[in-house]
GUSEMAR-971776 format. One record per atom (N, C-alpha, C, CB): atom name; x, y, z. Coordinates in Angstrom, 2 decimals, padded with zeros to 5 digits. Glycine has a CB too. Layout:
N
<pt "CA"; <X; Y; Z>>,
...
% end
This chain:
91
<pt "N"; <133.41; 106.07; 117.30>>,
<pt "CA"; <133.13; 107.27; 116.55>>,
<pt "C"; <134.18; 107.35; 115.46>>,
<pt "CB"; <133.14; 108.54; 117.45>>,
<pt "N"; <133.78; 107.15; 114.08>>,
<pt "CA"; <134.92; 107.47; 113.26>>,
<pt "C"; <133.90; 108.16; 111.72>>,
<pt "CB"; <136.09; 105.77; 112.98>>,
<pt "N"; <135.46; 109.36; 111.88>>,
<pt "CA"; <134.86; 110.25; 110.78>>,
<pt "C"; <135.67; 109.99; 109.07>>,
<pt "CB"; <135.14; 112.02; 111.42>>,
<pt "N"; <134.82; 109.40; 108.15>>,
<pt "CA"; <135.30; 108.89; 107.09>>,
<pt "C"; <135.54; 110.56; 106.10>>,
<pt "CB"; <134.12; 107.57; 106.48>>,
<pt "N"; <136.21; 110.39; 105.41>>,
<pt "CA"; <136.48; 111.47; 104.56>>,
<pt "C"; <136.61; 111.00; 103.26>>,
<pt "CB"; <137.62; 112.20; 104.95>>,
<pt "N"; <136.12; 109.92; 103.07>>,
<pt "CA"; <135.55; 109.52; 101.50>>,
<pt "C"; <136.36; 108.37; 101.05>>,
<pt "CB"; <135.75; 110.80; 100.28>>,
<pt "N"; <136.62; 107.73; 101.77>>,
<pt "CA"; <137.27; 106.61; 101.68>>,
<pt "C"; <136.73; 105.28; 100.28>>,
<pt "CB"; <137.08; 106.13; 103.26>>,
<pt "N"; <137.68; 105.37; 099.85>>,
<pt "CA"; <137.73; 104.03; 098.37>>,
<pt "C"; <137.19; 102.90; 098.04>>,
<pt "CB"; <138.76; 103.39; 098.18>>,
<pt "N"; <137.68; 102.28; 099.37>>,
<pt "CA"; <138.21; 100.85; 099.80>>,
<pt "C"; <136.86; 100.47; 100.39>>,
<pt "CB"; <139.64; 100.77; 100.96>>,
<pt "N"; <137.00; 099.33; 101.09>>,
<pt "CA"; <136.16; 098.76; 102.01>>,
<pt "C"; <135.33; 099.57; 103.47>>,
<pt "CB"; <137.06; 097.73; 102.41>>,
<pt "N"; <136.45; 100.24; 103.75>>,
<pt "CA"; <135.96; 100.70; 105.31>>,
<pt "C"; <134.65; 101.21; 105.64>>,
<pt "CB"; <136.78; 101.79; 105.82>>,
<pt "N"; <134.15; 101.73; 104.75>>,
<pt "CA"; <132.92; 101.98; 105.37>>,
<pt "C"; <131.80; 100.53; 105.80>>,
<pt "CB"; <132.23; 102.99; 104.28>>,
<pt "N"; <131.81; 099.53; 104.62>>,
<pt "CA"; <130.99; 098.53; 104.74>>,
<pt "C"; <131.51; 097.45; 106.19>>,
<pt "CB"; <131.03; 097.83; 103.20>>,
<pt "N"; <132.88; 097.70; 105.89>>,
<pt "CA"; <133.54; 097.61; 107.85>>,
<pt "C"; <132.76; 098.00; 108.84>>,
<pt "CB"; <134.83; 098.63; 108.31>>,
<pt "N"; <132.55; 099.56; 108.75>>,
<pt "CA"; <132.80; 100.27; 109.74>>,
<pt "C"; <130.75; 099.48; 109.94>>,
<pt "CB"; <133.51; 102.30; 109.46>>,
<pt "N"; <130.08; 099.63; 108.92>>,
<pt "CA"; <128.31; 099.44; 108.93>>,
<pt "C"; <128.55; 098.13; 109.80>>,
<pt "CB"; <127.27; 099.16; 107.09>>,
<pt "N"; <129.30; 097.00; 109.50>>,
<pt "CA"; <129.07; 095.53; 110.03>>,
<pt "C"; <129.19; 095.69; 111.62>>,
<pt "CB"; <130.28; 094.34; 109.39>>,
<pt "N"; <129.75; 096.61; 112.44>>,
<pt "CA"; <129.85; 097.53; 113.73>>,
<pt "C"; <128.50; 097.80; 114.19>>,
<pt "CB"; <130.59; 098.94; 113.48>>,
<pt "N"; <127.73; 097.26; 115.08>>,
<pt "CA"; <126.64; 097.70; 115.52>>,
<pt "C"; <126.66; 099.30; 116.60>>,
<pt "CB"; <126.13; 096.40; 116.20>>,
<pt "N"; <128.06; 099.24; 116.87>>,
<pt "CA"; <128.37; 100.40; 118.42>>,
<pt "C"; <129.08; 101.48; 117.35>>,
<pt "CB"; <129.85; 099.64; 120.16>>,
<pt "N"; <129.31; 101.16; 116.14>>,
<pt "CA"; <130.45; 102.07; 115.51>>,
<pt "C"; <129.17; 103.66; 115.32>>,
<pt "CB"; <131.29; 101.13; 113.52>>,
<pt "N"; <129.77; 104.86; 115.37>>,
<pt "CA"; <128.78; 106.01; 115.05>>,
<pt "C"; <129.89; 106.52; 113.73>>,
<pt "CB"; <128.40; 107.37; 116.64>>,
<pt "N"; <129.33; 106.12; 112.80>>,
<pt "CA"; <129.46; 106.85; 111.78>>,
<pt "C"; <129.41; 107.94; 111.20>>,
<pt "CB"; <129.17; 106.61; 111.41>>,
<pt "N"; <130.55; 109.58; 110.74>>,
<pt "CA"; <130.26; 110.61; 110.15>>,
<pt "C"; <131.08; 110.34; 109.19>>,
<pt "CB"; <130.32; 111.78; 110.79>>,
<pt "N"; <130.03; 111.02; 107.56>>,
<pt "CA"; <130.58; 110.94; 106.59>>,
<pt "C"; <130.86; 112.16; 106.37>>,
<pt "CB"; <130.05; 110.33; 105.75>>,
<pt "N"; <132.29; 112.92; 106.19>>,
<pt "CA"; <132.44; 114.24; 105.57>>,
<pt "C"; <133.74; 114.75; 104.88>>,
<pt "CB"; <132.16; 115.12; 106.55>>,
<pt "N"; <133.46; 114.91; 103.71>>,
<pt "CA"; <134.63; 115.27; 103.07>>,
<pt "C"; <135.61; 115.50; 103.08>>,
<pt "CB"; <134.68; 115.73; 102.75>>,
<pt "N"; <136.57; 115.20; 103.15>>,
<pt "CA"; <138.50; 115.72; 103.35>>,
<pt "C"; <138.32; 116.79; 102.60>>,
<pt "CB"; <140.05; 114.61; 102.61>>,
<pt "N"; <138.85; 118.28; 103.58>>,
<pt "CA"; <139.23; 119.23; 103.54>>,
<pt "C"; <140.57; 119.67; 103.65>>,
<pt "CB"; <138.64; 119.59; 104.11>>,
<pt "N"; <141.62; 118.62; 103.48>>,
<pt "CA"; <142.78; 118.77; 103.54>>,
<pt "C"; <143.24; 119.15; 104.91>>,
<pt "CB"; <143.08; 119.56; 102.61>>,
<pt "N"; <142.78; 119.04; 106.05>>,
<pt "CA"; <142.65; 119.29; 107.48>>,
<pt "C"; <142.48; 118.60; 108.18>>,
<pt "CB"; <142.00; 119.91; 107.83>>,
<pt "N"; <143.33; 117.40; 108.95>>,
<pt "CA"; <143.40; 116.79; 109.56>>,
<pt "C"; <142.43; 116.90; 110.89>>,
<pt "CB"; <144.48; 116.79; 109.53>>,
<pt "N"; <142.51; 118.39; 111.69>>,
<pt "CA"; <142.45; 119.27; 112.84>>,
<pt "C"; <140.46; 119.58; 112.57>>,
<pt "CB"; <143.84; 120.94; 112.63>>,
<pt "N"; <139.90; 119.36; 111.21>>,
<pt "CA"; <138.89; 119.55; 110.73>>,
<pt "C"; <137.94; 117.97; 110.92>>,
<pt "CB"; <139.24; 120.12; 109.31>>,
<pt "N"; <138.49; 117.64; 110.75>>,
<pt "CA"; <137.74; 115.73; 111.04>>,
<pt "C"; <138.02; 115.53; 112.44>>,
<pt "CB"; <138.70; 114.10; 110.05>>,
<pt "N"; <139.14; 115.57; 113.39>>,
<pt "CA"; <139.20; 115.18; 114.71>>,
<pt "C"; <137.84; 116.08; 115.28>>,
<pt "CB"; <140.81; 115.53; 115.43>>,
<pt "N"; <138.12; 117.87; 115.26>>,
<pt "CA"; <136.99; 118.55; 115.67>>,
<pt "C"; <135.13; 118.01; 115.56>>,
<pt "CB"; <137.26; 119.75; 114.87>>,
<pt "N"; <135.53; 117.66; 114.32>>,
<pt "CA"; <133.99; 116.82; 114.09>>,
<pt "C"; <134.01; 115.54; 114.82>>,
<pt "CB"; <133.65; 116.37; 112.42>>,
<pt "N"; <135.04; 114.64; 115.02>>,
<pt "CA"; <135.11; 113.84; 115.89>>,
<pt "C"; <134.59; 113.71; 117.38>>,
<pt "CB"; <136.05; 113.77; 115.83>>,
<pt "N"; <135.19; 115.00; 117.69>>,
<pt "CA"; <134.71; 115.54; 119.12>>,
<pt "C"; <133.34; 115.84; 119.17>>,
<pt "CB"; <135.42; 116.81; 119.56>>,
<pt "N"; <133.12; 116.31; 118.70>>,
<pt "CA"; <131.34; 116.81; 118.92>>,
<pt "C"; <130.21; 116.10; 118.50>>,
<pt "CB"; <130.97; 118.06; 118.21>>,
<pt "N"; <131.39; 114.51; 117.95>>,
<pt "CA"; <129.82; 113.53; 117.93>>,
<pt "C"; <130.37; 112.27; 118.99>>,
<pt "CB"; <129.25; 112.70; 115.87>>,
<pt "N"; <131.38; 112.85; 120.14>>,
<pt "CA"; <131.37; 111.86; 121.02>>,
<pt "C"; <130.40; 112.72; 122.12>>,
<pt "CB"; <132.97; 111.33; 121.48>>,
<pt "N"; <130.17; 111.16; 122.88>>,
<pt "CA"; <129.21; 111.69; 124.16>>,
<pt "C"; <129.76; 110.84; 125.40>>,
<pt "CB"; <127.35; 111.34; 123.91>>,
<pt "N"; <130.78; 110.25; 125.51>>,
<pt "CA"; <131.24; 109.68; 127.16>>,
<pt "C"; <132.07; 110.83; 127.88>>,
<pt "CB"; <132.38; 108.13; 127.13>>,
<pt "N"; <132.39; 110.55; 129.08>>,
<pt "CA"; <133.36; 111.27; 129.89>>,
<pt "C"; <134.80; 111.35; 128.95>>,
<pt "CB"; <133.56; 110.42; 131.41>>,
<pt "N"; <135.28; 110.51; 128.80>>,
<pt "CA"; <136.79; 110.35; 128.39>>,
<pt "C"; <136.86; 109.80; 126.67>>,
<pt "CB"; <137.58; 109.05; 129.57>>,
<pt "N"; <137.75; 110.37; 126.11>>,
<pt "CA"; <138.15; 110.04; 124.55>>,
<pt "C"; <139.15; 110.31; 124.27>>,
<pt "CB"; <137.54; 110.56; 123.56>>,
<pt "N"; <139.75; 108.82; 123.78>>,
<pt "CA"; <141.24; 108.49; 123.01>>,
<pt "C"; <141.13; 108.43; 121.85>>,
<pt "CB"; <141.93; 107.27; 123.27>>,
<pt "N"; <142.28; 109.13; 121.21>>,
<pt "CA"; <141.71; 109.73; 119.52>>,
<pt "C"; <142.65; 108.93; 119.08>>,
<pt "CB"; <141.82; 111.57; 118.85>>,
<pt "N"; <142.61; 108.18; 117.93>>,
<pt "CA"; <143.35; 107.53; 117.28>>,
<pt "C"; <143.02; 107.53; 115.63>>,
<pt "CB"; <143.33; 106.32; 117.92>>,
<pt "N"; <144.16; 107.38; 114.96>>,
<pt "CA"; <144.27; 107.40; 113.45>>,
<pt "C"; <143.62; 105.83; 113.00>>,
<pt "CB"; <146.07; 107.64; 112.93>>,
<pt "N"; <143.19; 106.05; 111.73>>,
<pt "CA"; <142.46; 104.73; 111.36>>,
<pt "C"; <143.61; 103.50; 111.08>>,
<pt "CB"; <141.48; 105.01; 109.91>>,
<pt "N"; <145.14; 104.02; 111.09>>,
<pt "CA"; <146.49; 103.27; 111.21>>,
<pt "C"; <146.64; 103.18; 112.24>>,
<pt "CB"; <147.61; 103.68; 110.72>>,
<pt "N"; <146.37; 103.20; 113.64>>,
<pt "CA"; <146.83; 103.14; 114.80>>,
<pt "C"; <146.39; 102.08; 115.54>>,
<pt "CB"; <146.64; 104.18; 115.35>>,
<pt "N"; <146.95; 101.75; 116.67>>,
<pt "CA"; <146.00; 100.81; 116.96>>,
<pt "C"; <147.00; 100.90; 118.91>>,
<pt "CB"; <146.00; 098.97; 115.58>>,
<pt "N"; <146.31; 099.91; 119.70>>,
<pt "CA"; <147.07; 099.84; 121.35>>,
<pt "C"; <146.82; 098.71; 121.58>>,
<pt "CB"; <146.57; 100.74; 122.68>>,
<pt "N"; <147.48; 098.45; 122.71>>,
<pt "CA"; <147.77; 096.84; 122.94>>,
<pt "C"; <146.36; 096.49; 124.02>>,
<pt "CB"; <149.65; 096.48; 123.87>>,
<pt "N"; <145.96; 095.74; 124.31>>,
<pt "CA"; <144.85; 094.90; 125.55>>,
<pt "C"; <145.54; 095.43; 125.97>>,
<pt "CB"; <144.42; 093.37; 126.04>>,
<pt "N"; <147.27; 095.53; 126.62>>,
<pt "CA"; <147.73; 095.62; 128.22>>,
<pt "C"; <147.60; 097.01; 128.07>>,
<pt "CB"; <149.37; 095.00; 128.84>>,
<pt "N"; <147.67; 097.91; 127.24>>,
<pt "CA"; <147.40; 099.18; 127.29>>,
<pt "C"; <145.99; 099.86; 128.03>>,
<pt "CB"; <147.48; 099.46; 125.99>>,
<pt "N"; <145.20; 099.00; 126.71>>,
<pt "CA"; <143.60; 099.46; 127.17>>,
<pt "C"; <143.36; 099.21; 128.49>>,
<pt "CB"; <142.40; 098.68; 126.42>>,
<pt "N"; <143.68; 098.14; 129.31>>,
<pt "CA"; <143.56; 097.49; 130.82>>,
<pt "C"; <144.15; 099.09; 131.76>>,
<pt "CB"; <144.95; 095.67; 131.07>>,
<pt "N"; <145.46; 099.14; 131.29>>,
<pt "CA"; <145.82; 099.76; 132.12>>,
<pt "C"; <145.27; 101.45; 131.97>>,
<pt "CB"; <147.18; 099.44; 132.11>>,
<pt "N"; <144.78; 102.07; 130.83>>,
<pt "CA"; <144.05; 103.22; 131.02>>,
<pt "C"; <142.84; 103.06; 131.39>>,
<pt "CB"; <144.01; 103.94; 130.04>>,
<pt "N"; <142.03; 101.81; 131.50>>,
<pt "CA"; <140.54; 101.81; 131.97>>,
<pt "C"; <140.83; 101.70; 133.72>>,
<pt "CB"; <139.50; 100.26; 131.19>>,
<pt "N"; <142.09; 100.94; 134.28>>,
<pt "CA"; <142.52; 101.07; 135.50>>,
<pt "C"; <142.45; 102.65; 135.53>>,
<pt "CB"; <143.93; 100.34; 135.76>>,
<pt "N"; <143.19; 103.20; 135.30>>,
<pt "CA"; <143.66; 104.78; 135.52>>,
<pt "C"; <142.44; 105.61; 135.42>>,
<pt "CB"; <144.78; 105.35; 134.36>>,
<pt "N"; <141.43; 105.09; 134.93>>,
<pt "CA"; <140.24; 106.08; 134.79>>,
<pt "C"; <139.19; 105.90; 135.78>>,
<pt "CB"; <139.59; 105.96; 133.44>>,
<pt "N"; <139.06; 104.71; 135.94>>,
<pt "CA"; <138.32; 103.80; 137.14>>,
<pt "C"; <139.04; 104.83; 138.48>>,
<pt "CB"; <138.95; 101.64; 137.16>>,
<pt "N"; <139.85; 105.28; 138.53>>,
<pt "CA"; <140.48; 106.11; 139.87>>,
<pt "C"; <140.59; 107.37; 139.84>>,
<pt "CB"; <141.79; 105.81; 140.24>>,
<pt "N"; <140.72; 108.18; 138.81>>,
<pt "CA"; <140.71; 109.53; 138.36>>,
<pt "C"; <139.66; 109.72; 139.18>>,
<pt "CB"; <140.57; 109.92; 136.84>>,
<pt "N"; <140.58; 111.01; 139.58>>,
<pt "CA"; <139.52; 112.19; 140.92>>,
<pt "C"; <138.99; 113.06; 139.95>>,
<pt "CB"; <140.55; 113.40; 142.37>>,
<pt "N"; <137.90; 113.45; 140.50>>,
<pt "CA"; <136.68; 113.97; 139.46>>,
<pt "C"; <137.56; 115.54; 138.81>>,
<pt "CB"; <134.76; 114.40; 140.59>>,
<pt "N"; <138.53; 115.99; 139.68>>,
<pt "CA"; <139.09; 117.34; 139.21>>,
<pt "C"; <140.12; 116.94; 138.01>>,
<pt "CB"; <139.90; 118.20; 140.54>>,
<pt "N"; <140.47; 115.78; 137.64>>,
<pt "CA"; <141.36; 115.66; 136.50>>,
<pt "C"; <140.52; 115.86; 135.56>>,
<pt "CB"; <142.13; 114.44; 136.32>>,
<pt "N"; <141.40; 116.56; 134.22>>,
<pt "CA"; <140.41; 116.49; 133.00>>,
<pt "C"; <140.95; 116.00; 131.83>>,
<pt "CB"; <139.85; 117.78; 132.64>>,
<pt "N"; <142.74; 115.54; 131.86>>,
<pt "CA"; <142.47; 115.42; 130.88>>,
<pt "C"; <144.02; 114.51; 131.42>>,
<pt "CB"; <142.04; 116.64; 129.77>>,
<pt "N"; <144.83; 113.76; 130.21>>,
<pt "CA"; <145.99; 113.34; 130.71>>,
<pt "C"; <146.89; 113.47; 129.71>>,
<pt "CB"; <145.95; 112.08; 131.22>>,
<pt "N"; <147.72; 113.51; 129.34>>,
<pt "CA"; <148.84; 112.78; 128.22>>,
<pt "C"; <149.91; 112.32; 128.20>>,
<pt "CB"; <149.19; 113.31; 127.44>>,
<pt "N"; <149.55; 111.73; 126.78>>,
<pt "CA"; <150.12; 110.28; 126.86>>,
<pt "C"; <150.81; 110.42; 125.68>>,
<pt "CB"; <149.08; 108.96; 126.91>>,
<pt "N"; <152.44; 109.48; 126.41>>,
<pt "CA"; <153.75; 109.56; 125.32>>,
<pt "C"; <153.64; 108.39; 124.17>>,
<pt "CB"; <155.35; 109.29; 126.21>>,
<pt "N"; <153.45; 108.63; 123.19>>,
<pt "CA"; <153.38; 107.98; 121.81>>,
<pt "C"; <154.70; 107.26; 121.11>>,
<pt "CB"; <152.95; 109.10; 120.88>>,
<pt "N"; <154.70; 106.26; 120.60>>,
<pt "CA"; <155.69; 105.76; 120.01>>,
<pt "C"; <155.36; 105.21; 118.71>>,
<pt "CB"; <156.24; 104.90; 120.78>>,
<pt "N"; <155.51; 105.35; 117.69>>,
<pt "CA"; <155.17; 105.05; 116.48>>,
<pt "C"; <155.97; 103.76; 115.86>>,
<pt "CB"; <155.34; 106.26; 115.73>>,
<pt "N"; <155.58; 102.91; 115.89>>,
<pt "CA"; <156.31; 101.73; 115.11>>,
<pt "C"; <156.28; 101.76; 113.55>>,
<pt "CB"; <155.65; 100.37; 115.53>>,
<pt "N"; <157.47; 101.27; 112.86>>,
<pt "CA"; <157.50; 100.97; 111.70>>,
<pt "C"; <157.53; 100.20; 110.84>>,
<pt "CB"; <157.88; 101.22; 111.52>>,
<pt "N"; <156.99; 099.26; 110.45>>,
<pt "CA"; <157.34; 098.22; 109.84>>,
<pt "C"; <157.69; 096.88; 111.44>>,
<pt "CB"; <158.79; 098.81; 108.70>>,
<pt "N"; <158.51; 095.89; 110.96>>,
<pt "CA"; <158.38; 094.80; 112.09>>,
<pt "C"; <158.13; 095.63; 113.22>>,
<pt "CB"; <159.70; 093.81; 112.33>>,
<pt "N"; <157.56; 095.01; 114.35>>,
<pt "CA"; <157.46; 095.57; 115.71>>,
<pt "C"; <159.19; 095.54; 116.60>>,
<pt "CB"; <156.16; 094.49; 116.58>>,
<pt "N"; <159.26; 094.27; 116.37>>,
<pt "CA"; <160.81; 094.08; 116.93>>,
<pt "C"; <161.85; 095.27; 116.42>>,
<pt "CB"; <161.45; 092.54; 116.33>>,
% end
């Protein structure tokens, strides 16, 4: 699910070559909190990890939250998770 806000560059013709990608096109409103919300209400699974179109997680990451979800008791709803932002080299 990714919500474009009018992007320049390439990404959209990216995002089309994506057969699973769900595409919303809607204007930057200067509101970050305005595109995630629209984000939300055009997902449809149990669980959603929101990420910036700069962001990205490792395989050992993804492994280990699809572990953690695979076991989640039906009364959890939600979890969070501590962020670290890299800059430039990873090292």
């Amino acid at each position: 699910m990714v919500v474009d806000g009018g992007s320049t560059d390439d990404t959209l013709k990216i995002l089309e070559s994506h057969e699973k990608v769900i595409l919303v096109q809607h204007p930057w409103e200067g509101h970050f909190g305005k595109q995630r919300q629209l984000s939300l209400e055009n997902c449809s699974g149990d669980w959603v990890i929101r990420l910036d179109a700069d962001e990205v997680f490792s395989e050992e990451f993804e492994k280990k939250i699809r572990t953690l979800l695979e076991s989640t008791a039906s009364d959890i709803v939600g979890y969070k998770i501590r962020q670290c932002n890299l800059i430039g080299n990873e090292n």
